[in-house]
Each structure stands twice: as C-alpha cells, then as structure tokens.
C-alpha positions in Angstrom: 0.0 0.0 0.0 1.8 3.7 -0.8 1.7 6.5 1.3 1.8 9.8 0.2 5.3 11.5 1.1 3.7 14.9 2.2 0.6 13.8 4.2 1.2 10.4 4.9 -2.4 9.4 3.5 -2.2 5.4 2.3 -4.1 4.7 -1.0 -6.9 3.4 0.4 -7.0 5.2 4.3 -7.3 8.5 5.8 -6.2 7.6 9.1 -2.6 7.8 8.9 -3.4 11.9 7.5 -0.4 14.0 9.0 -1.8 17.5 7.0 -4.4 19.3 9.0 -5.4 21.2 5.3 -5.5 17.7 3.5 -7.7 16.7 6.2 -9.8 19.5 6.0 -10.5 19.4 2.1 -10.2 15.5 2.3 -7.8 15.1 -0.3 -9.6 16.6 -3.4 -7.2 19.7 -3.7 -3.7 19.1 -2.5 -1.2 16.2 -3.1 -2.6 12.8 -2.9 -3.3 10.1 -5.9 -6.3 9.9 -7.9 -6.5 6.4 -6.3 -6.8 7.6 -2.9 -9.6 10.4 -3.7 -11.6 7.8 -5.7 -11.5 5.3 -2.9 -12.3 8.1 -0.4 -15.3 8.7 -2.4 -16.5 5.5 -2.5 -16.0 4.8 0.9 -18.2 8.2 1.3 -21.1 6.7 -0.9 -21.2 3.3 1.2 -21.6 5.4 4.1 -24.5 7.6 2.4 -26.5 3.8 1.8 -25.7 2.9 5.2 -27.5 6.1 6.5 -30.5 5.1 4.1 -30.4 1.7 5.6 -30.8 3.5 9.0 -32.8 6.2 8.5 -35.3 3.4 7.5 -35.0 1.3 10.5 -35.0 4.5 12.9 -38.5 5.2 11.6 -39.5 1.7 12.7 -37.9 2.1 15.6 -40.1 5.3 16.8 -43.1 4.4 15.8 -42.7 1.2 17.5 -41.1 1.7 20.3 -43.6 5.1 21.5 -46.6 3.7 20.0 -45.9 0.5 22.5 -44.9 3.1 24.9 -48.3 4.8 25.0 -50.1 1.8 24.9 -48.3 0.2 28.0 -47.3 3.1 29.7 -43.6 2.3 29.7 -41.5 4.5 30.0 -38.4 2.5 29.0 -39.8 2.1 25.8 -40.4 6.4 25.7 -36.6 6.6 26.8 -35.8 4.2 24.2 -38.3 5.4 21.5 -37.4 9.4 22.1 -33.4 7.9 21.7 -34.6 6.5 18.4 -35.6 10.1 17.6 -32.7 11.6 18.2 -30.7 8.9 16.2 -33.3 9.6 13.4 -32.3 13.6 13.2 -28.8 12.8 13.7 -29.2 10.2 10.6 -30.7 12.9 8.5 -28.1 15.4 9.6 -25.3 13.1 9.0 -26.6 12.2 5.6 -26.3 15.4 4.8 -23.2 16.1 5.7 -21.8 13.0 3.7 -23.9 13.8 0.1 -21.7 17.3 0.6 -18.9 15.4 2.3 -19.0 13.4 -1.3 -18.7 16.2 -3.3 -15.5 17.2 -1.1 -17.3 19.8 1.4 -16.7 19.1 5.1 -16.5 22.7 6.7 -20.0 21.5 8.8 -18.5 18.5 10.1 -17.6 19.6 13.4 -21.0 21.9 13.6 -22.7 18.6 12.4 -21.1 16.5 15.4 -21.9 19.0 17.9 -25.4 19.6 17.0 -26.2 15.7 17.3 -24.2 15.6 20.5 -26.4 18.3 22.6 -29.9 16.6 20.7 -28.7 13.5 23.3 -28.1 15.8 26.0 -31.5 17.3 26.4 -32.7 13.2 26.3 -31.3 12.6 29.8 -33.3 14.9 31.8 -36.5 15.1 30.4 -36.5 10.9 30.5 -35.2 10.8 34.2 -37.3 13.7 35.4 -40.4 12.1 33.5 -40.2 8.5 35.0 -39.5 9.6 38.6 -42.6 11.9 38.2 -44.7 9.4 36.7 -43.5 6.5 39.5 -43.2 8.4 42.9 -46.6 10.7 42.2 -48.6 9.5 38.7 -48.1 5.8 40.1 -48.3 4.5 36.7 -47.3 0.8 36.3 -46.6 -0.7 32.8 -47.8 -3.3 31.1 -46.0 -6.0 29.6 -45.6 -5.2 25.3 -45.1 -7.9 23.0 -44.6 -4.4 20.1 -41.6 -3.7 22.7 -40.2 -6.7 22.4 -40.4 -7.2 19.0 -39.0 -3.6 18.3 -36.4 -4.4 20.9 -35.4 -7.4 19.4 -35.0 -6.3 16.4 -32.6 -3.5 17.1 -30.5 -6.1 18.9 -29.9 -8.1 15.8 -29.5 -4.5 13.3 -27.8 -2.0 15.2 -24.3 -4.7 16.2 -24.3 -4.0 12.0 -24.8 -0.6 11.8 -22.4 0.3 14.5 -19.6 -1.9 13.0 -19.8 -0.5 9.6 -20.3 3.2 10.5 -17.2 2.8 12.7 -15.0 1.7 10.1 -15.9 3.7 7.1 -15.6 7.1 9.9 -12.2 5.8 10.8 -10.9 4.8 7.5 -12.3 8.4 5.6 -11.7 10.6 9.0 -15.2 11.6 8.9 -16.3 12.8 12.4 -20.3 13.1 12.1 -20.2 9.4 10.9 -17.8 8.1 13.5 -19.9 9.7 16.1 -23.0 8.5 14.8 -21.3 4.6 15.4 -21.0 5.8 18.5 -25.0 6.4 19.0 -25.5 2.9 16.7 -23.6 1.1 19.9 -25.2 2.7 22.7 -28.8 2.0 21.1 -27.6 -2.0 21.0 -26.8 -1.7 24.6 -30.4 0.3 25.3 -31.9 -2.6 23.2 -30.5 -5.2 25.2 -31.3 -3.9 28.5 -34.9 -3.1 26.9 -35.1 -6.6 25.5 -34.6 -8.0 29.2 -36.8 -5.4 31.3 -39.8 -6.5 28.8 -39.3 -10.0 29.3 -39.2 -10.3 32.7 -41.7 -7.8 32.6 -43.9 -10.0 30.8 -42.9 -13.3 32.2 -43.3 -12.5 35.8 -45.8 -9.5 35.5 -43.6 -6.8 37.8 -43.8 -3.2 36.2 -41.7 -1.9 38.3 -38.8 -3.6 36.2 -39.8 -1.0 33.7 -38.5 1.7 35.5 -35.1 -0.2 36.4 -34.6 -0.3 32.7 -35.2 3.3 32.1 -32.3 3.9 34.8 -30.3 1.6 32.5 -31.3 3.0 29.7 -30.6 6.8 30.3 -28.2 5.7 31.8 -26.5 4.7 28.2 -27.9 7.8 26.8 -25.6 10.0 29.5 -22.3 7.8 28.6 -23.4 8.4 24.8 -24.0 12.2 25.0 -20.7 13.0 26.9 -18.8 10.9 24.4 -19.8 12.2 21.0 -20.0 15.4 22.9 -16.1 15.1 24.0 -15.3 14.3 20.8 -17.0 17.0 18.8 -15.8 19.9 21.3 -12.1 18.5 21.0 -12.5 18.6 17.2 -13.9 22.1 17.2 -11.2 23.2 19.5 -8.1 21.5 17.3 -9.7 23.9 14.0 -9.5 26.8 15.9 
C-alpha cells in the first residue's frame, strides 16, 4: 500500500493523514493520488447507503417503540423510542453532511457533530425527570408489550451491524459526524439489550416496576453516549480553531 510522502495518506485510508489542510478538504485539492480520492469517495457513498439503511429502520424504531410506549405506559420504551428520535435527526443530519462530504465539502462537520451531540443531551433529563414523576406521584405501572419486544429485538440483531460498519468507514475516511454516529449505533444496541430483558421479565413474571429499572439503565447509556460524542466533537472544534 503507498503512502503519500507529504501527508502520509495510504491509497486506500485517511487515518494515517499528518496534513491538517488535506484533512480539511479531504484530499480533493492538495497532493494525494487519484487512487486515494476515488476510494475516499467511495467509501463516502457506502456510508450515504448505510445512512439510508438506517434512517429506515430509525422510523421503525419510533413508531414502534412510542406507539408501545403509549399503549403500556412504559416508560423504557419512551426513553428508548425518544433515543430513536434523536438517532433519526442525527441520521438525517449526518446524511447530509456526507452527500456534501462526497462532493468534497466538510466545513460542517464539526457543527454537524456537535449539533447531534447536545440533541442526546436534552434526552437525559426530560427521561429521568419524567419517570421519577410518573412513578413516585402519577403511580403508573406498565404493562408487559409484545410491540416492545419485538422492536427491541429487532434492534438487537440490526444495530451490532450498523455500528460496525459506521465505525470503520468514519475511521478509514476521518469523517467525524459518521464516526460519532457509530457511537450512537452502539449505545442503542446496549439500550436494546437492556430493553429486551426489562420486557421479558416484565412480561414473564408481571412486575412493572422492572420497567422503571430499565429506564435507569437506559438513560443511563444515553448519558455515557452524549458525553462521548460530545467530548469528541468539542475536542475537534477546538483542534480547528
């Protein structure tokens, strides 16, 4: 594999990029091969159909996950479901940014990864202020959801995908949003998994109050995810100053 001699970009990687303005421009304008800016592009393109891919299963997802939300008054699937929305707008956003990252424009990349980093934010306390209400003085108990489960399930089996495939295509191309959005791919797996076992037990043994230990699990997850992607996108900011 060649490297170039003033950036140190490989022929088909950006992650070994030594040039902050080669980075910037991602390799259109200044000295690397033909070979390399194809591939980049390419690499660009399989991201934009991977954001299709979820963009379409986020839909599900919200629909889903609130509609069985409302029905059973959970509010692990809300947590999960309003995550879901979130993931959705930052799907869009990212899309975006990639169709003009593809066309070799990334001057809103950092904006891009911020903006989808305080949308997780403003999840954790309107989730955790919303269940404690509803359980200490609403006493609202939730009902078992076979919709939960099934939309639960189901982003147990996608999202390990999703998150694998983002990850490597934001490494390889040094694309931020997309590497960020990986990021929010894993911590919805995790969500799913502790959703996935709140509803069973939930609806094997009848306790609702298991719902509410999965929405401290859950938002828990969303915490971890926001002050991650948030770290990230404040250090990359901070480096193009």
């Amino acid at each position: 594999m060649s490297q170039c001699m003033a950036c140190g970009c490989s022929d088909y990687s950006c992650g070994t990029c030594k040039a902050e303005a080669c980075f910037q421009q991602n390799c259109y304008s200044c000295c690397c091969l033909e070979t390399h800016s194809q591939w980049r592009q390419d690499r660009i393109q399989r991201g934009v159909q991977l954001q299709y891919f979820s963009i379409a299963w986020m839909l599900v997802e919200v629909a889903g996950a609130i509609g069985a939300a409302l029905l059973a008054s959970s509010f692990a699937l809300l947590a999960f479901g309003t995550d879901s929305v979130v993931e959705l707008v930052s799907s869009l956003v990212v899309l975006k940014h990639l169709n003009l990252d593809g066309s070799g424009s990334s001057a809103q990349g950092e904006k891009t990864a911020l903006f989808t980093s305080l949308l997780l934010v403003s999840i954790v306390p309107a989730i955790g202020l919303g269940s404690t209400y509803a359980y200490f003085f609403l006493k609202l108990r939730p009902q078992a959801s076979l919709l939960g489960i099934a939309i639960a399930l189901g982003s147990v089996l996608i999202m390990p995908i999703l998150w694998r495939e983002k990850s490597k295509i934001g490494g390889e191309t040094g694309c931020l949003p997309l590497s960020i959005d990986a990021v929010e791919s894993a911590t919805c797996f995790f969500m799913a998994l502790a959703l996935l076992g709140g509803l069973l037990v939930e609806y094997i043994f009848k306790l609702g109050w298991i719902d509410y230990a999965a929405t401290l699990v859950i938002v828990g997850f969303v915490a971890f995810e926001a002050k991650e992607s948030l770290s990230e996108a404040t250090k990359k900011i901070r480096k193009s100053l």
